[in-house]
C-alpha positions as CSV (number, residue, x, y, z in Angstrom):
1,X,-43.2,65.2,-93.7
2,X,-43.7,62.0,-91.7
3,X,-46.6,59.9,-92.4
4,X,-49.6,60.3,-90.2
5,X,-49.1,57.2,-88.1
6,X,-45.7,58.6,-87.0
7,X,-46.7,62.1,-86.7
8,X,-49.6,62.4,-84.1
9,X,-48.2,59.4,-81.6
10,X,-50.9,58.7,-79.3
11,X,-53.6,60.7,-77.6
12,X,-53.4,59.7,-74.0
13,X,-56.8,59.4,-73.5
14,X,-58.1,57.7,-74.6
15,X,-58.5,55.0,-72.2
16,X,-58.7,51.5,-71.6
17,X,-60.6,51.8,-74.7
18,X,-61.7,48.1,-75.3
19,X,-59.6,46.1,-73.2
20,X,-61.9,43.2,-73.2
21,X,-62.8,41.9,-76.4
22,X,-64.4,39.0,-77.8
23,X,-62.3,36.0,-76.7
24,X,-59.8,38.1,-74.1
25,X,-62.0,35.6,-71.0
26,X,-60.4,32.7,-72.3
27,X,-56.8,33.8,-72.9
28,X,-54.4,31.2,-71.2
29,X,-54.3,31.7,-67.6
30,X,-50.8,33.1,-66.2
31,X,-49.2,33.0,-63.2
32,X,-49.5,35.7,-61.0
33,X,-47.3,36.8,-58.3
34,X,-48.9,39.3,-56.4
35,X,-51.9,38.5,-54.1
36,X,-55.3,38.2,-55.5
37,X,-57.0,41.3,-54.3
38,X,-60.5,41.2,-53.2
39,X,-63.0,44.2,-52.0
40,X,-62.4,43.5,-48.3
41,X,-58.5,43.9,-48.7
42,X,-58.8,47.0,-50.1
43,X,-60.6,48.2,-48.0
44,X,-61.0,49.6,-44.5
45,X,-63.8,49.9,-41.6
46,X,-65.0,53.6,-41.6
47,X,-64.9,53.8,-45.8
48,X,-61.3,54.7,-46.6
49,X,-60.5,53.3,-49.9
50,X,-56.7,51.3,-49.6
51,X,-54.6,54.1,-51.4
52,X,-53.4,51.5,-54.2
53,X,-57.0,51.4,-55.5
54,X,-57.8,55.0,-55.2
55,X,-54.9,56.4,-57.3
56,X,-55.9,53.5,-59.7
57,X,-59.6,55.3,-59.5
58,X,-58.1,58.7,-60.6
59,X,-55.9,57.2,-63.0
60,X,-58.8,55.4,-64.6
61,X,-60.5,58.7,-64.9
62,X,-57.2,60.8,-65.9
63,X,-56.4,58.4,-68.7
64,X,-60.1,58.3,-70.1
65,X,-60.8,54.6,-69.5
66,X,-63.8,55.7,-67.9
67,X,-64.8,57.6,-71.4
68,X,-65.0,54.2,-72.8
69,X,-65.8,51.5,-70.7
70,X,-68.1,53.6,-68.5
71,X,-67.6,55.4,-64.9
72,X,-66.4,52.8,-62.4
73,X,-66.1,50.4,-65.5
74,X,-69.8,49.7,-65.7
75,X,-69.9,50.0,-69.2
76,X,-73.1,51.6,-71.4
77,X,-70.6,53.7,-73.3
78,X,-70.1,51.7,-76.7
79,X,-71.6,48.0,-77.6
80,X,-67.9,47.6,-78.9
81,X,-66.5,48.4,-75.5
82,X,-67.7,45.7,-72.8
83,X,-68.1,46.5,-69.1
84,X,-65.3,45.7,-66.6
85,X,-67.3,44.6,-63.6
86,X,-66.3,41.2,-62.6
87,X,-63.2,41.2,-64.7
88,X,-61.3,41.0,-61.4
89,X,-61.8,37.5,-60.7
90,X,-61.8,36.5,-64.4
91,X,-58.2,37.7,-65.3
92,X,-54.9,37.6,-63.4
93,X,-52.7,40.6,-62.3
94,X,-50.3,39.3,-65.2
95,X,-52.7,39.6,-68.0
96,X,-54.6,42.9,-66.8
97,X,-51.1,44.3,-66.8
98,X,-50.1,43.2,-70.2
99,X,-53.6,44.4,-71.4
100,X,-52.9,47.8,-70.4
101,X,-49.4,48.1,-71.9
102,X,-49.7,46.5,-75.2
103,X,-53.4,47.4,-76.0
104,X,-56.5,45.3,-77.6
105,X,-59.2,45.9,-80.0
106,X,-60.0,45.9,-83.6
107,X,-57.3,48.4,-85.0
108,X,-57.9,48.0,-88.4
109,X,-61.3,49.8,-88.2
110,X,-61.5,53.5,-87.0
111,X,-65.4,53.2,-86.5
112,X,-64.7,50.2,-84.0
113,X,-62.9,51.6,-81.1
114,X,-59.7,50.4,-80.0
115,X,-57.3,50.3,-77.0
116,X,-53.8,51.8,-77.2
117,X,-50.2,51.4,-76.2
118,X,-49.7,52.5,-73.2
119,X,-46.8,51.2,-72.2
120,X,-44.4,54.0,-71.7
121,X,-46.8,56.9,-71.0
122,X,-48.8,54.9,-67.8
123,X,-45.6,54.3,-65.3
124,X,-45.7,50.5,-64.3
125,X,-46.8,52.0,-61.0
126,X,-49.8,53.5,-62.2
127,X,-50.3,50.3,-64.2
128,X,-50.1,48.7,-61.0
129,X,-52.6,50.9,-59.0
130,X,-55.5,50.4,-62.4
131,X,-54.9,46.8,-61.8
132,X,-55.4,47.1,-58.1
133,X,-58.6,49.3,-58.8
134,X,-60.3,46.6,-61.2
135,X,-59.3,43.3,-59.1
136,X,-60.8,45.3,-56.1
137,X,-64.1,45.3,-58.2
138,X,-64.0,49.6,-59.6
139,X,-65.3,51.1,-56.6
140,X,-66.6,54.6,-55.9
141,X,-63.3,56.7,-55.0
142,X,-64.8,60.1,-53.9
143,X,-64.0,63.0,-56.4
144,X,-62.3,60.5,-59.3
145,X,-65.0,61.9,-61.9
146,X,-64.0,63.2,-65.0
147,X,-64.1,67.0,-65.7
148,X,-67.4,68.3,-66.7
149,X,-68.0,69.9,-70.4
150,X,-69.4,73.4,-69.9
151,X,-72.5,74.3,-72.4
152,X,-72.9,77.3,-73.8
153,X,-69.2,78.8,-73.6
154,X,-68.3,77.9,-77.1
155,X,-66.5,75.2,-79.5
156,X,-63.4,76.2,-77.8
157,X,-64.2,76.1,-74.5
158,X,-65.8,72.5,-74.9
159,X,-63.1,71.1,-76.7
160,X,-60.4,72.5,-73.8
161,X,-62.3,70.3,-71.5
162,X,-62.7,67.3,-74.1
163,X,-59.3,67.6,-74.1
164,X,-58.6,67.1,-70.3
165,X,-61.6,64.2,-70.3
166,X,-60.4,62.1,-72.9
167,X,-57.0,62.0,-72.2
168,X,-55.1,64.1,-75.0
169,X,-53.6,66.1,-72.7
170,X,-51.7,62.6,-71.3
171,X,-49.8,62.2,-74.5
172,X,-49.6,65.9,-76.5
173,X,-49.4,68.1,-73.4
174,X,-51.1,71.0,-72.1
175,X,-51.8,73.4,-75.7
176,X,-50.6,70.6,-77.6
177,X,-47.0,71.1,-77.0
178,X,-45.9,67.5,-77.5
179,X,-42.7,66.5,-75.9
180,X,-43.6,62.7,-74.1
181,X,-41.3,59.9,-74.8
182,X,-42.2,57.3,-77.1
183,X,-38.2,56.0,-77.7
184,X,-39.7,53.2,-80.2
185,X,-41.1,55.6,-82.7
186,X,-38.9,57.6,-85.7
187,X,-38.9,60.8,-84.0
188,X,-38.0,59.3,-80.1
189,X,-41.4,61.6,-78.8
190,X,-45.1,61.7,-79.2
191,X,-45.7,65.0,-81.9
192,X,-47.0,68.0,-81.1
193,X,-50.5,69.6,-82.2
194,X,-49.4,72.9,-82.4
195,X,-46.9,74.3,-84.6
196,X,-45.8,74.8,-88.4
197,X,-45.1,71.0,-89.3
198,X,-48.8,70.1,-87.8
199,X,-50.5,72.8,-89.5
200,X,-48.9,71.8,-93.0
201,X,-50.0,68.7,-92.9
202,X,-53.4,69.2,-91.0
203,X,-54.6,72.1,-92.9
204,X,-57.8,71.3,-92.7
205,X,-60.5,70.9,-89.8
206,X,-61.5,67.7,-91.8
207,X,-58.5,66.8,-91.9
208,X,-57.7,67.1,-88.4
209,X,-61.2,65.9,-87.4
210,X,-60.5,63.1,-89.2
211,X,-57.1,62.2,-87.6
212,X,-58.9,62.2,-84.1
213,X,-61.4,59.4,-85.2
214,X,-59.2,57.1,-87.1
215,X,-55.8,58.0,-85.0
216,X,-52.8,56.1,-85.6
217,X,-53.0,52.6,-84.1
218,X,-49.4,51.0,-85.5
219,X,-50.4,47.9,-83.0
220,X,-46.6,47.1,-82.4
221,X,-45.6,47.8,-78.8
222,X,-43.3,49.7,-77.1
223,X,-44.7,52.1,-79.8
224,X,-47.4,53.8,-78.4
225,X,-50.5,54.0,-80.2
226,X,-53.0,56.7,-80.6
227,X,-56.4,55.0,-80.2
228,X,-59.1,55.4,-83.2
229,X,-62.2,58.1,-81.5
230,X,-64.3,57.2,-84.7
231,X,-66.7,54.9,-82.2
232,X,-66.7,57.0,-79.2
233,X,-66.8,60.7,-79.8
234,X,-69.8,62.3,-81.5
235,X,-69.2,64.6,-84.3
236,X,-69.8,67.9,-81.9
237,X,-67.7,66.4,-79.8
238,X,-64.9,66.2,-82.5
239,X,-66.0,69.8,-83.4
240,X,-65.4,70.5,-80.7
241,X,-61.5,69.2,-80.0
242,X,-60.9,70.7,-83.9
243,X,-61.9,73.8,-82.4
244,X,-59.9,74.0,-79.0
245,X,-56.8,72.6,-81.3
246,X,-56.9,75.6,-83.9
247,X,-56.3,78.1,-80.3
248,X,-52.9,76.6,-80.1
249,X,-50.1,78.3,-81.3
């Protein structure tokens, strides 16, 4: 069997999961070469949201970066994950969009949470469209919300939803199936969470609880990284995901 780092890849979720960290305002300022955006370009009288920033609203939703640095990026979710409010004017186009491919964060700590890889599993046009959403200040984009968690339907049920909100389903695929490139890594794909060489070595619910919260940061892009949960999700929460992943087949 692989090691771990090399066997679960990524969970796409997970977010912009601390994109701004202690120092990341005064990295050296690069050039940019697309316009600055500002609220009033992307914009319109009436309320319609410039299409650029609204697909960067659902894509900041779909890939969880709203699980950790808060809906419309106004933090509140983690002191280890800072707010993104005002970041539009701070960085340039350049550096949000080198943020978001090649990650940031403490990744030597699973209990400190940390932004992955993405580079390869958000297209440079999605990439493009989260930039254009934060420069344009994160506004409301009607129905970019995350899913809601149902109560009182089960583990399962929960954890099918966690699933969805945090992003897993980005990188493993619906029921865990695997299959998305990662042409850096040993195996060419990010693994799947279902089948005989997960369940051999993941033959535990700690065991698999615990590969959720510590993930499998190897911090070298193009390798995409699966962020470390351990400061984000609560322990039902994880409960819940162990759950949903022992319905696959």
């Amino acid at each position: 069997m692989e090691p771990k780092g090399r066997l679960i890849g990524v969970v796409g979720a997970i977010a912009l999961a601390a994109v701004i960290v202690g120092g990341v305002i005064g990295w050296a300022i690069g050039h940019s070469g697309r316009k600055a955006a500002t609220v009033a370009e992307t914009t319109v009288s009436g309320g319609t949201v410039d299409p650029h920033v609204a697909a960067g609203a659902h894509d900041f939703v779909q890939f969880a970066c709203a699980q950790c640095h808060g809906l419309g990026g106004r933090g509140g979710v983690s002191a280890d994950v800072p707010a993104l409010t005002g970041l539009g004017t701070a960085l340039t186009v350049d550096q949000l969009t080198s943020i978001i491919d090649h990650g940031l964060g403490e990744s030597a700590n699973p209990d400190k949470p940390y932004m992955p890889v993405w580079k390869g599993v958000v297209s440079p046009a999605q990439v493009s469209d989260l930039v254009e959403y934060i420069r344009a200040g994160l506004p409301d984009v009607p129905l970019a919300e995350p899913v809601p968690i149902p109560e009182g339907q089960g583990a399962a049920v929960a954890g099918s939803r966690l699933y969805v909100r945090y992003g897993c389903i980005n990188c493993h695929g619906p029921n865990g199936l695997g299959g998305i490139p990662n042409p850096e890594a040993e195996d060419k794909t990010i693994p799947a969470l279902a089948g005989a060489d997960f369940r051999e070595e993941f033959n535990t619910d700690a065991k698999v609880g615990e590969m959720i919260r510590s993930g499998s940061v190897i911090g070298k892009p193009p390798i995409v990284s699966m962020p470390h949960w351990g400061g984000i999700l609560s322990d039902e929460q994880l409960a819940d995901l162990v759950a949903y992943l022992k319905t696959f087949s």
